[in-house]
C-alpha positions, 0 to 999 in steps of 0.5 A: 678518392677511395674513403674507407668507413670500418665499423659493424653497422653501430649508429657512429658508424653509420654517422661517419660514413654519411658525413663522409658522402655528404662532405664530398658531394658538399666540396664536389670529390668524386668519392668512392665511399666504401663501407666494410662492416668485416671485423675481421678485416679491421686487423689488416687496415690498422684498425682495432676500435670502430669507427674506423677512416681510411682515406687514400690508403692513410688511416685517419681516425679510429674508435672516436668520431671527427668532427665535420671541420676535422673531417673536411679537412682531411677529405680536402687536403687528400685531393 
């Protein structure tokens, strides 16, 4: 599974990509967690506000946090 976190190193993006990599571990993925802190690299993910979540390719969430559930969720049904 490929998990992308877009954002400048703000402390919700730095929230996002830890509960990505603690969700993860929690349902046994074996998840690439990759964070990308280019701004000019947002553009060209869809992404214009940060935080930003890629999982697989699919652009999830931007500019607001998920919730753990939400989250979850996602990383679940992208297996």
């Amino acid at each position: 599974m490929d998990i992308k976190v877009l954002g400048p190193g703000c402390p919700n993006c730095l929230r996002l990509e830890a509960m990505c990599r603690e969700i993860a571990d929690e349902l046994g993925i074996d998840a690439k967690v990759e964070k990308i802190t280019d701004v000019n690299l947002f553009p060209s993910y869809g992404v214009w506000l940060s935080p930003g979540l890629i999982i697989n390719g699919e652009l999830k969430i931007q500019g607001k946090m998920p919730t753990p559930a939400t989250l979850k969720g996602w990383i679940k049904s992208a297996t």
